[in-house]
NUZABA-260676 format. One record per residue (C-alpha): z, x, y. Coordinates in nm, 4 decimals. Each point is the difference from the previous one (the first is absolute). Last residue first. Layout:
! residues N
[[Z, X, Y]]
...
! end
This chain:
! residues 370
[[-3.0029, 1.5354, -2.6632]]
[[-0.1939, 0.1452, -0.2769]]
[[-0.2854, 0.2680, 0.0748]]
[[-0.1604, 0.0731, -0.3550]]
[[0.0914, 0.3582, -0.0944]]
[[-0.3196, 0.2285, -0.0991]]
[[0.1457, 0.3213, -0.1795]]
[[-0.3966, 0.0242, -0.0743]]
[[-0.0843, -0.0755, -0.3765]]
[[0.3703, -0.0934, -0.1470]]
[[0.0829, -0.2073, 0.3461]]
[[-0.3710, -0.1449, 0.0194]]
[[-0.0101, -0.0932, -0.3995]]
[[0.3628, -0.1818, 0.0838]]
[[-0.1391, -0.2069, 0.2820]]
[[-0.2943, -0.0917, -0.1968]]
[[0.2564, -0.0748, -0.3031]]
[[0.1693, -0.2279, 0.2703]]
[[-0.3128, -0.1142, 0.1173]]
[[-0.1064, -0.1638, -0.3481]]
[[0.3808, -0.1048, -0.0810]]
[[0.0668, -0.2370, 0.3082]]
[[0.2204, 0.1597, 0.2697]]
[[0.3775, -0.0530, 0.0040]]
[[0.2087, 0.1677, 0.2260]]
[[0.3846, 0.1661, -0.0397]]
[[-0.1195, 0.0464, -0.4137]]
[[0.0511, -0.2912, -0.2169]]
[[-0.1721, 0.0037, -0.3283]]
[[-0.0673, 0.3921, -0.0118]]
[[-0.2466, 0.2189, -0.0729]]
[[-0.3024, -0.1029, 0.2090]]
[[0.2085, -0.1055, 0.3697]]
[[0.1875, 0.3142, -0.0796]]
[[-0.2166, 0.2491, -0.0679]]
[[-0.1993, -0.1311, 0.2843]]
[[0.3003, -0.0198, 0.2977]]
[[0.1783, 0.3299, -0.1064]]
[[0.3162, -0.0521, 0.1818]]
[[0.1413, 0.2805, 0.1603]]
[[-0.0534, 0.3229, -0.0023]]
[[-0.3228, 0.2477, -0.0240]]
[[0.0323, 0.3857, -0.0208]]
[[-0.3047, 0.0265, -0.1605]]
[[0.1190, 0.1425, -0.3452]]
[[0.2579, -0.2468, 0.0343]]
[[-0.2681, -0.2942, 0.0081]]
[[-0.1788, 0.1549, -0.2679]]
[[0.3126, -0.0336, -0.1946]]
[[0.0348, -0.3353, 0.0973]]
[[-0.3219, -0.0825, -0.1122]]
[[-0.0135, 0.1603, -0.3459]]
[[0.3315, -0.1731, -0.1190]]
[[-0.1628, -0.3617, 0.1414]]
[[-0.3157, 0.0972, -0.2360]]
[[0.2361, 0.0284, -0.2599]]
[[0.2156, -0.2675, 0.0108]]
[[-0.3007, -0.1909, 0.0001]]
[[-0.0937, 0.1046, -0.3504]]
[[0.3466, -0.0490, -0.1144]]
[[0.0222, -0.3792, 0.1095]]
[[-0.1975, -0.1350, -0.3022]]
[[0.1581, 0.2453, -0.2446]]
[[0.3235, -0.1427, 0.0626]]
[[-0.0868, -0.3938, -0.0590]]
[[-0.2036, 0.0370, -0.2396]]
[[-0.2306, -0.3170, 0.0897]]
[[-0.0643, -0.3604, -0.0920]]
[[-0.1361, -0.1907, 0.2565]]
[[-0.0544, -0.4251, -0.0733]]
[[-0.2544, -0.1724, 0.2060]]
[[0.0270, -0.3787, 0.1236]]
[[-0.2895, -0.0440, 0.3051]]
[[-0.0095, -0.3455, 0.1824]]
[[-0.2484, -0.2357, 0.1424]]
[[-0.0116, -0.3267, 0.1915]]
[[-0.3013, -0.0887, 0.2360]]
[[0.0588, -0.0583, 0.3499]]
[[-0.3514, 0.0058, 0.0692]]
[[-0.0817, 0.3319, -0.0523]]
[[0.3052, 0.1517, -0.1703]]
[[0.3959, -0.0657, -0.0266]]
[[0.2863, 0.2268, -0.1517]]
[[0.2302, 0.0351, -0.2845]]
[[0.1040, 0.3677, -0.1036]]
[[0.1802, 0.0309, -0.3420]]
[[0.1391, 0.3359, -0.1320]]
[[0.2008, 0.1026, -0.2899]]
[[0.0647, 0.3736, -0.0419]]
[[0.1268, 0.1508, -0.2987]]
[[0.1760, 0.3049, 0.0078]]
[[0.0096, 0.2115, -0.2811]]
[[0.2714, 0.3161, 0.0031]]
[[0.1934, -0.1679, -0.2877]]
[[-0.1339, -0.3404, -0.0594]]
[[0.2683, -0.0521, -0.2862]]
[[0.2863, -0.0385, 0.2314]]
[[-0.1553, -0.2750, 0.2159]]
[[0.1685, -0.0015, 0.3680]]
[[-0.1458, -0.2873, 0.1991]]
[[-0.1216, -0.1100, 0.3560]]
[[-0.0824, 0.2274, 0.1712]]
[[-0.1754, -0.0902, 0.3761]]
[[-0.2558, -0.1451, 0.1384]]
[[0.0288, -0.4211, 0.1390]]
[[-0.2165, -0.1224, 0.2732]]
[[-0.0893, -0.3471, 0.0823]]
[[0.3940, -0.0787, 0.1157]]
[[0.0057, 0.3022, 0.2505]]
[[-0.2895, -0.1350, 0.2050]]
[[-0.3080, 0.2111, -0.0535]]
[[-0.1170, 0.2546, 0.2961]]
[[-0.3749, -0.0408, 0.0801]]
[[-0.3100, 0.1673, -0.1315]]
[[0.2812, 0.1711, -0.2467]]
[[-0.0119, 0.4095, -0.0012]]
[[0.3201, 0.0346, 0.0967]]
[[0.1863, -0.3251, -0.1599]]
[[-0.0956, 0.1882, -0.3251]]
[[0.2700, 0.3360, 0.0568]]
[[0.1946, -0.2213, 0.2042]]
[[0.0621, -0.1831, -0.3577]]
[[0.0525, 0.3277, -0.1952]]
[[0.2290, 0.1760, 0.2511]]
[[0.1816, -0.3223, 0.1330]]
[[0.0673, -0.0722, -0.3962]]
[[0.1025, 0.3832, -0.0582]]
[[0.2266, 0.0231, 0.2865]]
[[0.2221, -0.2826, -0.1021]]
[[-0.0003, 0.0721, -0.3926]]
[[0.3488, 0.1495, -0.0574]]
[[0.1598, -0.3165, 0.1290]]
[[-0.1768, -0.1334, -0.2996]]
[[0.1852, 0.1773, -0.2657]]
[[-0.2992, -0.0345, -0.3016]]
[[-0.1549, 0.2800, 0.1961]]
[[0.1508, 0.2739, -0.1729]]
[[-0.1313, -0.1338, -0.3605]]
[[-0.3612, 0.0083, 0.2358]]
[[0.1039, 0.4168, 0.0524]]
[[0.0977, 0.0128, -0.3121]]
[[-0.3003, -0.0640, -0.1907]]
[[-0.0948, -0.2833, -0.1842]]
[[-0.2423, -0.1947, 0.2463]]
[[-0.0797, -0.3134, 0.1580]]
[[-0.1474, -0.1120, 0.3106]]
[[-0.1364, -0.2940, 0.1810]]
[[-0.2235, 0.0043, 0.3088]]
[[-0.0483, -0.3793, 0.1170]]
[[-0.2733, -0.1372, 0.2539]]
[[-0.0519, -0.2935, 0.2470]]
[[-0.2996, -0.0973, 0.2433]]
[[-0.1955, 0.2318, 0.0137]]
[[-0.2975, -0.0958, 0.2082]]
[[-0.3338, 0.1333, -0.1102]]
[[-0.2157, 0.1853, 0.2544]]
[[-0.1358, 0.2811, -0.1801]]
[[0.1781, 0.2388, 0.2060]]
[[0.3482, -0.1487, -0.0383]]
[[-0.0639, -0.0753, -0.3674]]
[[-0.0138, 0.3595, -0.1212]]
[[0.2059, 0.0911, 0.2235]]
[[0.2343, -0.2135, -0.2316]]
[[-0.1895, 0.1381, -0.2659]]
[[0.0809, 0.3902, 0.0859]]
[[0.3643, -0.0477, 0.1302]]
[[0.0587, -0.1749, -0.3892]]
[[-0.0912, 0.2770, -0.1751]]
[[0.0830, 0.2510, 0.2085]]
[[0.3744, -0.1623, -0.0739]]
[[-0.0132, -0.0824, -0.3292]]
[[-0.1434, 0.3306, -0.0920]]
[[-0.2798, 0.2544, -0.0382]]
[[0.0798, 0.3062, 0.1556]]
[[0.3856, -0.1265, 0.1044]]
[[0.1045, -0.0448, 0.3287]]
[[0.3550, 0.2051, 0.0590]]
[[0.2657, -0.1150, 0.1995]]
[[0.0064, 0.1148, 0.3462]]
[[-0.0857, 0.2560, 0.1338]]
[[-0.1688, 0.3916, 0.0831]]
[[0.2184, 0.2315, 0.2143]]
[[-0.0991, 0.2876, 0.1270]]
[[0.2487, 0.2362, 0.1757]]
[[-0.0361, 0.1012, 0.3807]]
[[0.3739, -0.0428, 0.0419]]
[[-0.0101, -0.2466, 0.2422]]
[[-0.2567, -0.1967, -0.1605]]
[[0.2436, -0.0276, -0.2757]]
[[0.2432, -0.1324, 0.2109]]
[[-0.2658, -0.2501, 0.1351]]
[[-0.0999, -0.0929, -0.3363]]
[[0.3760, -0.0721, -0.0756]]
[[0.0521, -0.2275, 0.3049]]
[[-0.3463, -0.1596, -0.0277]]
[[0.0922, -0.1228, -0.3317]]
[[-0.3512, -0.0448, -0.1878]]
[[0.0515, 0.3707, -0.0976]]
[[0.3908, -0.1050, -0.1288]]
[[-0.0039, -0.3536, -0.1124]]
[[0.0727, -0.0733, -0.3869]]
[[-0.2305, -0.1068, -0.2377]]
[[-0.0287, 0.3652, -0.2017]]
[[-0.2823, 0.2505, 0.0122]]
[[0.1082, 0.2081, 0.3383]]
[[-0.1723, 0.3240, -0.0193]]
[[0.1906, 0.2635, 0.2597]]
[[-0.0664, 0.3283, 0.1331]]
[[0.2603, 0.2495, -0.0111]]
[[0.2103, 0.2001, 0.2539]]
[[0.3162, -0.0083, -0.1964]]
[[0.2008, -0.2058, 0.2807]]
[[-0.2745, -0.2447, -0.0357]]
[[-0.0415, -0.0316, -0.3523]]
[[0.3612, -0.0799, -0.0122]]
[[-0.0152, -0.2643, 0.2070]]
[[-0.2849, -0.1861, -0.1886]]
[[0.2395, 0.0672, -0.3174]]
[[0.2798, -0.1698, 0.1883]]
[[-0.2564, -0.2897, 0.1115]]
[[-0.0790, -0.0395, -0.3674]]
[[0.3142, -0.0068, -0.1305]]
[[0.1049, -0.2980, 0.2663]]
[[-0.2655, -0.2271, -0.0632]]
[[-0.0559, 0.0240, -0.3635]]
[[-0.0755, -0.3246, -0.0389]]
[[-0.3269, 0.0732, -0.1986]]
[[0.0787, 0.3106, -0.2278]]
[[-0.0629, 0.3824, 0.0989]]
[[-0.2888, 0.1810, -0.0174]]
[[-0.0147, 0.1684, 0.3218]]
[[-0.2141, 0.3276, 0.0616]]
[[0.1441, 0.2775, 0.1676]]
[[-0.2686, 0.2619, 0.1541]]
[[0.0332, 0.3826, 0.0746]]
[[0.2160, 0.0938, -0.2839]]
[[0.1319, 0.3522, 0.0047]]
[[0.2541, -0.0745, -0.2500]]
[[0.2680, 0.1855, 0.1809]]
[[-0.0627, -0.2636, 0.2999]]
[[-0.0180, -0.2910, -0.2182]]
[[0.3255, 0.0776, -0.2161]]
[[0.1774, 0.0841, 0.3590]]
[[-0.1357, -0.3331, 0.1356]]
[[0.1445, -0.1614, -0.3057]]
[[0.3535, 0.1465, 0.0081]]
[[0.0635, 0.0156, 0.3561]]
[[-0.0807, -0.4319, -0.0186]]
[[0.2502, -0.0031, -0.3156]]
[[-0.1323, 0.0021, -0.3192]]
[[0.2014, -0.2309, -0.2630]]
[[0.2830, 0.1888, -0.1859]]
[[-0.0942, -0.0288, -0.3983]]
[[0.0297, -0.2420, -0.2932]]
[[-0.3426, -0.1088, -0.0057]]
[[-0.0540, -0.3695, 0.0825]]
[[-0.1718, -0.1743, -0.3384]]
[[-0.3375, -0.1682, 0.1385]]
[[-0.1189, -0.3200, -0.0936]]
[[-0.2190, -0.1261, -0.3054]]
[[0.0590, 0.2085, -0.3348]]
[[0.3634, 0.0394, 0.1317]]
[[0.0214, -0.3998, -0.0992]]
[[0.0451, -0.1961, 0.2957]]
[[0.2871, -0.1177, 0.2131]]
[[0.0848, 0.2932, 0.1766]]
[[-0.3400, -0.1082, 0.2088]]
[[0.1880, -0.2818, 0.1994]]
[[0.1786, 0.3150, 0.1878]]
[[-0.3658, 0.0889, 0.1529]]
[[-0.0554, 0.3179, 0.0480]]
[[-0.1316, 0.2332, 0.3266]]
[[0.2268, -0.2027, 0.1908]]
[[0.2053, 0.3408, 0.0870]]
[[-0.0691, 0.1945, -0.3109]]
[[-0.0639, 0.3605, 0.1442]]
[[-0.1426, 0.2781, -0.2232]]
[[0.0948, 0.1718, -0.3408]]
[[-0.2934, 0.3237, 0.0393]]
[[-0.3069, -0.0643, -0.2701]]
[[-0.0535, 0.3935, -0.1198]]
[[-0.3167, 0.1796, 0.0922]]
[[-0.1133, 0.2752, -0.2055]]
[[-0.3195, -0.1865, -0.0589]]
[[0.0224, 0.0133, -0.3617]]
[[-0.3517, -0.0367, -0.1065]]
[[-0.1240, -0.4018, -0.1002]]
[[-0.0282, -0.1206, -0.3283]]
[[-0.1070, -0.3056, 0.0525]]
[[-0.3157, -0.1527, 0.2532]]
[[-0.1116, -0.3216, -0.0458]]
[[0.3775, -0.1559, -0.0913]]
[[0.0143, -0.3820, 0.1537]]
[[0.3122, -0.1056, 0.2047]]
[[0.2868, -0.0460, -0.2023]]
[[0.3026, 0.1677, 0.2023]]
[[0.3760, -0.1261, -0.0734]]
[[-0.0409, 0.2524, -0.1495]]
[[-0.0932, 0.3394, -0.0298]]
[[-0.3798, 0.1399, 0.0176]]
[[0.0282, 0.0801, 0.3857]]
[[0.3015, 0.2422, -0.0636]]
[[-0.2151, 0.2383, -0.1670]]
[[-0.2193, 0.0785, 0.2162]]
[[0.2838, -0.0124, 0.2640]]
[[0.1898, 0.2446, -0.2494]]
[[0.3665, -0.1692, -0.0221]]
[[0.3235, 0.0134, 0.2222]]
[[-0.0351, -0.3465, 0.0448]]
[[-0.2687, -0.2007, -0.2126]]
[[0.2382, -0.1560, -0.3062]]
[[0.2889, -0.0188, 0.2319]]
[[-0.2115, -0.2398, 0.3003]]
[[0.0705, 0.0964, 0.3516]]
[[-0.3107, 0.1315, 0.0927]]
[[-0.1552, 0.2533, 0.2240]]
[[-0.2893, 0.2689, -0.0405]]
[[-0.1160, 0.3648, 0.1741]]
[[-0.2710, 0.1934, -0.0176]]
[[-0.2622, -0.2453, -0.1431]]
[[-0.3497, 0.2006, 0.0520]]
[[-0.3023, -0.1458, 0.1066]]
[[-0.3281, 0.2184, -0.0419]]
[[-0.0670, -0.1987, -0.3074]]
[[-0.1419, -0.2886, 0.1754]]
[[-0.2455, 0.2383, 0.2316]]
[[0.0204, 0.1083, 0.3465]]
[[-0.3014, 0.1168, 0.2165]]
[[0.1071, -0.2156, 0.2703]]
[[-0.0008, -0.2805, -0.2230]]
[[-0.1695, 0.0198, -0.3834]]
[[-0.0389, -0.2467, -0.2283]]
[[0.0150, -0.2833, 0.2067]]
[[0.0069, -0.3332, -0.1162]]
[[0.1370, 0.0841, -0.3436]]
[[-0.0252, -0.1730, -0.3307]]
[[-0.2344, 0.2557, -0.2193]]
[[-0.0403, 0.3290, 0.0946]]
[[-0.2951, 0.0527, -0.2059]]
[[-0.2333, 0.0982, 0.2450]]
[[0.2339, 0.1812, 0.2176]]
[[0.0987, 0.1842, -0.2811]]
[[0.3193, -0.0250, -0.2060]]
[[0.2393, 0.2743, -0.1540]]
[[0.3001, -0.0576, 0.2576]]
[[-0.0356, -0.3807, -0.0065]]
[[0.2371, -0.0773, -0.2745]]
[[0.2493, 0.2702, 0.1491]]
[[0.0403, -0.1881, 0.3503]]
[[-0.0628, -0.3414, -0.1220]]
[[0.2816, 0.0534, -0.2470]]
[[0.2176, 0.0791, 0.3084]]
[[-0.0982, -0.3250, 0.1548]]
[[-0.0003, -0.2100, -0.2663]]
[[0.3446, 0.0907, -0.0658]]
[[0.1102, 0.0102, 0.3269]]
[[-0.1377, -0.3910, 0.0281]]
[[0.2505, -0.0408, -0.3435]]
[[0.3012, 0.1422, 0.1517]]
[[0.0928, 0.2863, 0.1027]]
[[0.1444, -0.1113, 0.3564]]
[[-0.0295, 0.2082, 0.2854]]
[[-0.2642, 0.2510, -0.0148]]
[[-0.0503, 0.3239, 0.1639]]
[[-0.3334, 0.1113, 0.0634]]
[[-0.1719, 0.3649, 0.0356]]
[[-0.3687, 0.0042, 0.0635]]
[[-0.0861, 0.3057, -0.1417]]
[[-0.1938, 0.2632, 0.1412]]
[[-0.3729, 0.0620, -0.0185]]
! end
């Protein structure tokens, strides 16, 4: 089969684990394909992606191999798959915008990125890059609070004709204005913010729905965060973090028997520890009542990779758009999105959103959404 050919914005440590995915599961059977929910969609496998085209803005990744580029720092997500081909594909300078925090020129280089010394991409620039590329589907990596860079990358996958993968907290397929204008266009668009395989997030959906349908009350709960990598040393600027709270907490609030006053409910980062790396650690608490009004409470502590964890579902969300394009299918791709992503334009609980998503991969089945 052909490739599925991606352009990536942001080479970070979630490109990392995505490209390493790419080449780590290249040699691998469907029996030992370990860490994927699908292994093959529409007759495509993990190693029949192909990065064609890459953006940062960091001077130790620009102008570098992308499979090279993915080792630098500030990047310290785990290494399960080194000594990767040249690619031929160099990491392009792209556009800053709010894609970087100024509190971040405060850290050791070791920690934050180092601006490359070159012209940032205009809109003609990127859309030219993608177009000569031949990338079918952009797929955004860039940090939280990156409002504005995201919506110009969003833009530019328009006027290049390519589907989109939104993985970041900000609002463009839960935007009606952007899904329509991708509608428009007949391109695919799968968003927003990416749900993890086995994270705080799932984790927490699956026992509050847990609790809704065994008929426990829950009464208050807390999600806190901490990691060492830069996207949570990002986060330390609060007014950064807007999209990501509503994200994570609407995310829960969904599948909740009833919606929790704002008071009883509190997800979101919390800390930057440098030594963590790529870790995140997830502390959780859910207190409810059972039969007979009887106290209870879960504590559980998550610790994950935090890059590897989302890699997997980057993935299967690659797969689906492109079998979207292969069908000529625009717009908002309800499943994919409702099962890859913490706030897609309509929440569904997890166990009919992977149905959903089983029907779209099986049958090109669309639920009808209003």
């Amino acid at each position: 089969m052909s490739k599925i050919k991606v352009a990536v914005v942001g080479v970070g440590n979630c490109a990392s684990s995505l490209i390493q995915g790419i080449y780590y599961y290249a040699d691998k059977t469907e029996k030992d394909a370990i860490g994927l929910m699908n292994w093959e969609i529409g007759g495509y496998k993990p190693s029949d992606i192909e990065v064609v085209a890459a953006f940062d803005i960091d001077a130790r990744k620009v102008g570098k191999e992308v499979n090279e580029a993915i080792f630098e720092l500030p990047n310290n997500t785990t290494v399960f798959c080194a000594n990767l081909p040249k690619s031929g594909v160099k990491v392009k300078m792209g556009c800053i915008l709010d894609g970087f925090s100024d509190h971040m020129k405060d850290y050791d280089d070791k920690y934050t990125f180092v601006i490359a010394d070159q012209p940032e991409a205009t809109k003609a620039d990127v859309v030219r890059i993608l177009k000569e590329s031949g990338a079918e589907i952009l797929i955004n990596y860039l940090p939280v609070g990156s409002e504005n860079a995201a919506k110009f990358y969003a833009d530019c996958a328009l006027e290049a004709h390519l589907g989109f993968i939104n993985c970041i907290p900000v609002f463009i397929a839960s935007n009606p204005e952007w899904a329509a204008r991708f509608k428009e266009k007949n391109l695919p668009i799968i968003g927003d913010d990416i749900k993890a395989q086995v994270g705080a997030t799932i984790t927490h959906r699956v026992l509050t729905d847990l609790f809704h349908k065994r008929g426990v009350k829950l009464e208050r709960t807390y999600q806190i965060n901490t990691g060492g990598n830069t996207d949570f040393l990002n986060m330390l600027n609060r007014s950064r973090l807007a999209s990501k709270k509503i994200s994570k907490t609407e995310a829960v609030q969904s599948v909740a028997a009833e919606r929790m006053d704002e008071e009883n409910i509190h997800i979101g980062p919390s800390d930057y520890v440098p030594w963590q790396k790529d870790n995140k650690v997830c502390f959780l608490r859910m207190e409810g009542k059972l039969f007979g009004d009887v106290p209870m409470n879960i504590e559980l502590r998550l610790s994950v990779e935090d890059s590897p964890n989302s890699a997997g579902v980057a993935i299967d969300s690659i797969r689906c758009c492109k079998l979207a394009l292969e069908r000529g299918e625009g717009g908002i791709l309800w499943g994919p999105s409702a099962y890859f992503k913490k706030h897609p334009p309509k929440q569904f609980p997890d166990d009919i959103a992977c149905e959903m998503t089983q029907k779209f991969i099986e049958s090109g089945t669309q639920v009808s959404v209003g």
